[in-house]
Biotite code that builds the C-alpha atoms (Angstrom):
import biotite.structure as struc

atoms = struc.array([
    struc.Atom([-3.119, 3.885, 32.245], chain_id="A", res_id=1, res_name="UNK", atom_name="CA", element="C"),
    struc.Atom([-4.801, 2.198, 29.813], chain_id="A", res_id=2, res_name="UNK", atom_name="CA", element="C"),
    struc.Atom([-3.792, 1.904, 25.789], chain_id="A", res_id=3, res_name="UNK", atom_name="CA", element="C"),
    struc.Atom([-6.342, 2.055, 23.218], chain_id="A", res_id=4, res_name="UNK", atom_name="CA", element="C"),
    struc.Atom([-5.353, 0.387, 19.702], chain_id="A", res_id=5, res_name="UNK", atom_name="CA", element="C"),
    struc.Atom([-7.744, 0.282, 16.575], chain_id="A", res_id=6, res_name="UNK", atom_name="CA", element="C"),
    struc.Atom([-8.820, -2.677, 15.410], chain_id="A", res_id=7, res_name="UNK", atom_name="CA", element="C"),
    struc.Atom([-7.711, -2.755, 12.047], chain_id="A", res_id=8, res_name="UNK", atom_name="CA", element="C"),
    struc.Atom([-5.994, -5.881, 11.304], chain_id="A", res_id=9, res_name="UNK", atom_name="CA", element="C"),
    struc.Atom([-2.250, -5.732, 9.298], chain_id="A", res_id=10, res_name="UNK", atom_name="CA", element="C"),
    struc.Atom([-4.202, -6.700, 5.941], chain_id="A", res_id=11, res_name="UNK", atom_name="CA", element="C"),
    struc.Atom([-6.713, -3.701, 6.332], chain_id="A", res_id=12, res_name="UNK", atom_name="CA", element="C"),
    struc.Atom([-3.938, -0.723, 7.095], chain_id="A", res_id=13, res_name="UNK", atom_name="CA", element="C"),
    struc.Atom([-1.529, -2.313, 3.853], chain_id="A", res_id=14, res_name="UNK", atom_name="CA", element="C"),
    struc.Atom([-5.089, -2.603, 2.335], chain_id="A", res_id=15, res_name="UNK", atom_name="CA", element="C"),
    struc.Atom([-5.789, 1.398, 3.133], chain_id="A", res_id=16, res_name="UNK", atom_name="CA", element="C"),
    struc.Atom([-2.132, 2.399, 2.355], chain_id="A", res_id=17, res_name="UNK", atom_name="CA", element="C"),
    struc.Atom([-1.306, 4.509, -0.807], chain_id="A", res_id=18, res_name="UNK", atom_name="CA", element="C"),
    struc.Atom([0.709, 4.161, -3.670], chain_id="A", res_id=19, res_name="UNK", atom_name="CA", element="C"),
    struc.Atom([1.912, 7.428, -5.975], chain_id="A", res_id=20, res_name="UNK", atom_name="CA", element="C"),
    struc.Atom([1.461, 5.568, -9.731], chain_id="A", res_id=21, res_name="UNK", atom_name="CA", element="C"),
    struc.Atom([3.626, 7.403, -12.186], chain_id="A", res_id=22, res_name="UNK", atom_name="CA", element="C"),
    struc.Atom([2.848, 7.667, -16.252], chain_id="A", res_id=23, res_name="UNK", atom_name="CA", element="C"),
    struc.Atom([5.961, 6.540, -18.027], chain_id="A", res_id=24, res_name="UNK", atom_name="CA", element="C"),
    struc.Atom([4.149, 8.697, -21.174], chain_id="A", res_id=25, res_name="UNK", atom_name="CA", element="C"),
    struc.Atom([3.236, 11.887, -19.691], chain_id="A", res_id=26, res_name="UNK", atom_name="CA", element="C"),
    struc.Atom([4.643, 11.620, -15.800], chain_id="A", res_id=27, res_name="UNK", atom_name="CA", element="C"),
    struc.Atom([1.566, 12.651, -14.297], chain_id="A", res_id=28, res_name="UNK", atom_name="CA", element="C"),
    struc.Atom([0.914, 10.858, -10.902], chain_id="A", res_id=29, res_name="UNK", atom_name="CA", element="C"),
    struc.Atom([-2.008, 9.819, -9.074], chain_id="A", res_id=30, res_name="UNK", atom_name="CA", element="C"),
    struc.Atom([-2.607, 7.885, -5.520], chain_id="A", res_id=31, res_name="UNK", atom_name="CA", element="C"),
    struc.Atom([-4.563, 4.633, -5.408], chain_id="A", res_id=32, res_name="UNK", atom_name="CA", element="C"),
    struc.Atom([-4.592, 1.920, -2.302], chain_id="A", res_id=33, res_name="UNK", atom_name="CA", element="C"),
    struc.Atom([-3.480, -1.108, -2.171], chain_id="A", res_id=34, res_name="UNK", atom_name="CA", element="C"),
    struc.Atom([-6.566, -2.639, -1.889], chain_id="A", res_id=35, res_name="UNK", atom_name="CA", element="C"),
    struc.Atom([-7.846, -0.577, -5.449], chain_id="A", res_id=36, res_name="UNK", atom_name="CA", element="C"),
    struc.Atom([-4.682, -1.746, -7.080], chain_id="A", res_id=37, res_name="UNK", atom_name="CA", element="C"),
    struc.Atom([-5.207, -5.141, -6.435], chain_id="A", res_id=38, res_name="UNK", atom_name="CA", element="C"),
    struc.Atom([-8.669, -5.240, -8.088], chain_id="A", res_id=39, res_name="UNK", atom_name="CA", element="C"),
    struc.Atom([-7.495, -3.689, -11.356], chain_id="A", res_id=40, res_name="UNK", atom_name="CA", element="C"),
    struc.Atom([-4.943, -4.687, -13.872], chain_id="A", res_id=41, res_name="UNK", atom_name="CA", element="C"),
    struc.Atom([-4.539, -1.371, -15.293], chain_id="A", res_id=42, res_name="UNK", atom_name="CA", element="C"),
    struc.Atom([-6.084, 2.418, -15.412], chain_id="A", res_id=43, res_name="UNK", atom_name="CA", element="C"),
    struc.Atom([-6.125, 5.103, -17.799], chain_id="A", res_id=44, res_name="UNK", atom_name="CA", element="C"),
    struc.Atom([-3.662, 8.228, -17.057], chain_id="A", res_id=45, res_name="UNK", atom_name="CA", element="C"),
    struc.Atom([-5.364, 11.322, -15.776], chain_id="A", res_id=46, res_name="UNK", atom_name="CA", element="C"),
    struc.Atom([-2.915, 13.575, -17.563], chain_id="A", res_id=47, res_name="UNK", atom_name="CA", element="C"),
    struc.Atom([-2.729, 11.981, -21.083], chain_id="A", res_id=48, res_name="UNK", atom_name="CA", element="C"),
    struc.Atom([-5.250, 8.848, -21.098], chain_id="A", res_id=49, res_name="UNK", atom_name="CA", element="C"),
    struc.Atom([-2.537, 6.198, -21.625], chain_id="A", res_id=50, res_name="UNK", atom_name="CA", element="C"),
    struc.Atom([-3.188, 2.712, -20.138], chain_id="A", res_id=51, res_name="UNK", atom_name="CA", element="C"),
    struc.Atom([-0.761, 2.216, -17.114], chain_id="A", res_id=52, res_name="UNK", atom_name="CA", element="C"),
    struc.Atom([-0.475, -1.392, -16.518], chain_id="A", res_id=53, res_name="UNK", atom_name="CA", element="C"),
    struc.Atom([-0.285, -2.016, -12.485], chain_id="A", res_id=54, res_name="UNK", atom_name="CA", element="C"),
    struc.Atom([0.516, -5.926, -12.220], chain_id="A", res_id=55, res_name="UNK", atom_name="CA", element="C"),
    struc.Atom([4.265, -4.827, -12.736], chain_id="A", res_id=56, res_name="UNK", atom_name="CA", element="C"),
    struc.Atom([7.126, -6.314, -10.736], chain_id="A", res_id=57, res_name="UNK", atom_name="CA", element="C"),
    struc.Atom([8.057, -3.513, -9.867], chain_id="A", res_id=58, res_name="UNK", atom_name="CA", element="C"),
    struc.Atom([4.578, -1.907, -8.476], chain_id="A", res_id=59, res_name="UNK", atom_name="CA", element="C"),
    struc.Atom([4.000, -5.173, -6.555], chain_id="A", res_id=60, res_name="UNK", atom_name="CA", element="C"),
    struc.Atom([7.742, -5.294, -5.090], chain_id="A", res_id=61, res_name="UNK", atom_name="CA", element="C"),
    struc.Atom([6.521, -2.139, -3.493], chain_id="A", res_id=62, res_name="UNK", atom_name="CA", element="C"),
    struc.Atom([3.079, -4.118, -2.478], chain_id="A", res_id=63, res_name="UNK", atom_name="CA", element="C"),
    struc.Atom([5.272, -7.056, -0.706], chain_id="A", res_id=64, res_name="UNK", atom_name="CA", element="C"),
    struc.Atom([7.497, -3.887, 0.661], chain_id="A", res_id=65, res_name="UNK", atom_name="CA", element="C"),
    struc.Atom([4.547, -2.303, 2.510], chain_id="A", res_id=66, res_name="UNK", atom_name="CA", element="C"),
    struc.Atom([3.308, -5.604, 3.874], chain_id="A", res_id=67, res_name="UNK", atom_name="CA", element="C"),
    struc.Atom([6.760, -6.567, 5.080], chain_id="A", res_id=68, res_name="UNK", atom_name="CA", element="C"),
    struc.Atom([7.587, -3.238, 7.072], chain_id="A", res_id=69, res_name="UNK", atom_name="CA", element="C"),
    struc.Atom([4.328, -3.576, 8.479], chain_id="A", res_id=70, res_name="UNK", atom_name="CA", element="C"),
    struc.Atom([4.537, -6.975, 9.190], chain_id="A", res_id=71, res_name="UNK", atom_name="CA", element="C"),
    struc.Atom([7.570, -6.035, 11.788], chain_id="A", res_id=72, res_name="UNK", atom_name="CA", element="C"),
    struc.Atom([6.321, -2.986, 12.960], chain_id="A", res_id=73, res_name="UNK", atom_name="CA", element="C"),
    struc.Atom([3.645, -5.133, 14.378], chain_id="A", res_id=74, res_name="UNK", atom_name="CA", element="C"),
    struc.Atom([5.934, -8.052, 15.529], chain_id="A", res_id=75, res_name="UNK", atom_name="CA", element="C"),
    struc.Atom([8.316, -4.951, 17.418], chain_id="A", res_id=76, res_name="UNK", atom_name="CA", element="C"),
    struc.Atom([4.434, -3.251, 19.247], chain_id="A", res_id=77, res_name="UNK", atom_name="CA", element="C"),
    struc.Atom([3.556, -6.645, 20.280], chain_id="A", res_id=78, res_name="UNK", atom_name="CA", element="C"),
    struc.Atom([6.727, -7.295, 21.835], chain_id="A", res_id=79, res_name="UNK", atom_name="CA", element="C"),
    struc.Atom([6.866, -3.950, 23.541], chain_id="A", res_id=80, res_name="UNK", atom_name="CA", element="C"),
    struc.Atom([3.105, -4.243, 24.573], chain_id="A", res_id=81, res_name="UNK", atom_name="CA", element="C"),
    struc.Atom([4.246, -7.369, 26.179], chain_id="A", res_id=82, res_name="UNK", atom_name="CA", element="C"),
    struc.Atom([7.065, -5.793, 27.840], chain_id="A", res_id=83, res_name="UNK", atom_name="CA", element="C"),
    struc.Atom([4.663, -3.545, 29.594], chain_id="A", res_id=84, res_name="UNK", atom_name="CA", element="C"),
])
């Protein structure tokens, strides 16, 4: 038996992951990666065209989250893999 595993690295997937971004105006939401939140600062609402600011503490708590969980979830396969 033979496992086959992608090659995306742990940077890539947290890279690819989405994040629901909320307007504190109007509540609309819309998905964006990682990776697109990192390269902007801020976007315009699609519901109400307020600017939603996305360097907050709290959006990149969420960031540090994502990259944690899936920092271990790659530390627990390897060990496993080992196992086998």
């Amino acid at each position: 038996m033979r496992l086959s595993v992608g090659t995306e690295t742990i940077a890539e997937i947290v890279s690819a992951y989405e994040l629901t971004i909320s307007c504190e105006k109007c509540s609309a939401q819309s998905q964006r990666t990682i990776g697109w939140i990192r390269l902007h600062r801020d976007m315009k609402c699609p519901g109400c065209d307020a600017v939603i600011v996305l360097n907050t503490s709290r959006i990149t708590g969420t960031i540090r989250s994502v990259e944690r969980r899936l920092g271990d979830l790659q530390t627990q396969l390897t060990e496993r893999i080992r196992k086998l």
